[in-house]
C-alpha positions as CSV (number, residue, x, y, z in Angstrom):
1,X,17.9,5.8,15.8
2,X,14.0,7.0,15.0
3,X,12.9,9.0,17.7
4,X,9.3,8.5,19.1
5,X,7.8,11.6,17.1
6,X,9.5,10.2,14.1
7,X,7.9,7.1,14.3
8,X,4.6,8.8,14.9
9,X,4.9,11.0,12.3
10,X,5.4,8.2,9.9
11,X,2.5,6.2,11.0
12,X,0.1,8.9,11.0
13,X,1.5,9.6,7.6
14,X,0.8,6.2,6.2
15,X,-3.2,6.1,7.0
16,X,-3.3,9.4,5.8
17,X,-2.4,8.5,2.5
18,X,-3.5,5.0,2.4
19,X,-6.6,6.3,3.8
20,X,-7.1,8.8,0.5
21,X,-7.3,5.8,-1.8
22,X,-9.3,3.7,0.3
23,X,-11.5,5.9,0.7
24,X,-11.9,6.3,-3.1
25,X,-12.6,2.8,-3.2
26,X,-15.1,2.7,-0.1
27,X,-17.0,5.7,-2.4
28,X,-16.9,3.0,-5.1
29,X,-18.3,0.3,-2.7
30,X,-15.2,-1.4,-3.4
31,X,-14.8,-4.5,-0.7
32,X,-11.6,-3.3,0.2
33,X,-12.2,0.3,1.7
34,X,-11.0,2.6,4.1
35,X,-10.4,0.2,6.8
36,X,-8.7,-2.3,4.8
37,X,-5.6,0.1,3.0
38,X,-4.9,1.5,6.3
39,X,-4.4,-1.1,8.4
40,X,-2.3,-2.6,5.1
41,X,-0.2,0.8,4.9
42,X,0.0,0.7,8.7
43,X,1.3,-2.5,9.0
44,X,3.6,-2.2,6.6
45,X,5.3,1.5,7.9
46,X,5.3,-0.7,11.2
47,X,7.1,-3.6,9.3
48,X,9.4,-0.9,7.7
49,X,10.5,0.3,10.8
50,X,10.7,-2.4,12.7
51,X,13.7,-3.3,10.3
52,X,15.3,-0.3,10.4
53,X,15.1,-0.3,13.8
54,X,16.7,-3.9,14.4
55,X,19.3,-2.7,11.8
56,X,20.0,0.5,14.5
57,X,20.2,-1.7,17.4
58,X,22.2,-4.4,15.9
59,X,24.7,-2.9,13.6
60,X,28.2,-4.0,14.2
61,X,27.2,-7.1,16.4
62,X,25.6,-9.0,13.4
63,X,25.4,-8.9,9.9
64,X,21.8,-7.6,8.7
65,X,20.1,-7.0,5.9
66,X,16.8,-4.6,6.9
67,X,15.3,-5.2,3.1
68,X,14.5,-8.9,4.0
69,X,11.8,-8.2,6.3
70,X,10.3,-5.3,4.1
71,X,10.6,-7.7,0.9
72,X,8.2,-10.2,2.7
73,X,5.8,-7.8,2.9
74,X,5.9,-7.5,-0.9
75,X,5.3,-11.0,-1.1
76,X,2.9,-11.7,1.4
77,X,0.5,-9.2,1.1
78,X,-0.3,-11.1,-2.3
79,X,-2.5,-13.0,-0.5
80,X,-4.3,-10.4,0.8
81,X,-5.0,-9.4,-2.4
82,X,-5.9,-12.6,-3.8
83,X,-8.8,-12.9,-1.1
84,X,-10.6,-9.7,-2.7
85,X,-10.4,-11.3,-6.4
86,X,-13.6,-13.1,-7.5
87,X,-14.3,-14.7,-10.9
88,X,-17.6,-14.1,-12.1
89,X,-18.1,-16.2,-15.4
90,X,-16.3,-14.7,-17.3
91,X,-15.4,-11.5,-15.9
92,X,-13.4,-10.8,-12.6
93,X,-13.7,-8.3,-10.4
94,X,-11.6,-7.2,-7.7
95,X,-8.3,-7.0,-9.7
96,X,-8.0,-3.2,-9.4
97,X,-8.5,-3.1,-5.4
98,X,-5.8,-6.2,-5.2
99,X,-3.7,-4.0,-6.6
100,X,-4.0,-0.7,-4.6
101,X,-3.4,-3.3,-1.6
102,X,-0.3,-3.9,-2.8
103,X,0.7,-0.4,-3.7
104,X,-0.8,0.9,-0.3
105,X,2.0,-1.8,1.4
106,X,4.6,0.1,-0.7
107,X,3.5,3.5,0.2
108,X,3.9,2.0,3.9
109,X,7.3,0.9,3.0
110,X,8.2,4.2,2.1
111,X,7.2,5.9,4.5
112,X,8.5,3.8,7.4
113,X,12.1,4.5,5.2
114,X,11.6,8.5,5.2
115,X,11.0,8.2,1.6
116,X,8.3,10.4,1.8
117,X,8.7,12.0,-1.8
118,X,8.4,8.1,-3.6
119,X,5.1,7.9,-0.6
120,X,3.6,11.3,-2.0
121,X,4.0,11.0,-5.7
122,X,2.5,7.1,-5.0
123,X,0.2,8.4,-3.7
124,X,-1.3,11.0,-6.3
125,X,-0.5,8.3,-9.2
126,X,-2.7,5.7,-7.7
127,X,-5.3,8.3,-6.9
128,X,-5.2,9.4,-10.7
129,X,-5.3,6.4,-12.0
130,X,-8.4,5.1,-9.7
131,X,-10.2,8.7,-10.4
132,X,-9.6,9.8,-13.7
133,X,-9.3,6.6,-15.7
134,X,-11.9,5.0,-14.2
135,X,-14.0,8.1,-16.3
136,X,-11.8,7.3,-19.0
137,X,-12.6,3.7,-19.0
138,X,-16.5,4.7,-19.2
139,X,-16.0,6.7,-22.6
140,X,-13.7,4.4,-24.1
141,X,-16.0,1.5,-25.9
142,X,-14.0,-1.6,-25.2
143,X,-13.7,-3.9,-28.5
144,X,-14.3,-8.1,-27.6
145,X,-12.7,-10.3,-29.7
C-alpha cells in the first residue's frame, strides 16, 4: 500500500516536472501553458494511483488489471490535445503543444507507478526537444515542394 507521503511525494513530483515544460511553452505563448500540463500530469499521477491503489485493496478478492484505467488516460487525453490544434490555411499550429500534453499524461503515469527514472529522463527529452530544436528549426531552411 502507498503511504500518504508517498502519494504526496508523487504528486508534487508530477507538477514539478510537468510544470518545467509548461512553462517553456507559456514562455513561448503557447495556449497550453503552465496551468494546462499540470493539471494534465496531476490528473494523470492521480489516475495512476488510483489504480494501483484499487489493485492494493482488491487483490485476491477480484481479478484486476491496474493498466486499464492508466491506458484510458492515454487515449482520452487525445482529445485534449485535439482542442489546442488549429488549422490555419495551410499551416497548423498547435501540433507540438498537443503533443507535450500527451507526454506530460505519461510523465504522470510514471510517476504515480514510482517509475521516477522513465518520469526524469521524459522529462529532460521533451525539454530538449522543445528548447534546443526549436533553435534548430530556425537555422535549418525548410525546402517546399
Amino acid at each position: 500500500m502507498i503511504t500518504h507521503f508517498e502519494t504526496l511525494f508523487r504528486l508534487v513530483l508530477a507538477s514539478v516536472l510537468s510544470g518545467v515544460i509548461g512553462f517553456e511553452r507559456e514562455a513561448h505563448g503557447r495556449a497550453a501553458g503552465l496551468r494546462t500540463h499540470i493539471l494534465v500530469c496531476v490528473g494523470s499521477t492521480l489516475i495512476m494511483l488510483t489504480s494501483l491503489y484499487i489493485f492494493d485493496i482488491y487483490i485476491g478478492r477480484a481479478p484486476l488489471d491496474p493498466t486499464r484505467i492508466a491506458a484510458n488516460v492515454v487515449a482520452g487525453i487525445g482529445f485534449l490535445g485535439a482542442g489546442t490544434i488549429i488549422r490555419s490555411g495551410s499551416s497548423v499550429i498547435g501540433l507540438t503543444t498537443a503533443a507535450s500534453i500527451w507526454a506530460v499524461a505519461g510523465i504522470g503515469l510514471a510517476v504515480g507507478c514510482g517509475y521516477y527514472s522513465g518520469a526524469f529522463l521524459t522529462t529532460l527529452i521533451i525539454l530538449a526537444t522543445l528548447l534546443v530544436l526549436r533553435k534548430v528549426e530556425g537555422v535549418v531552411a525548410y525546402k517546399k515542394d
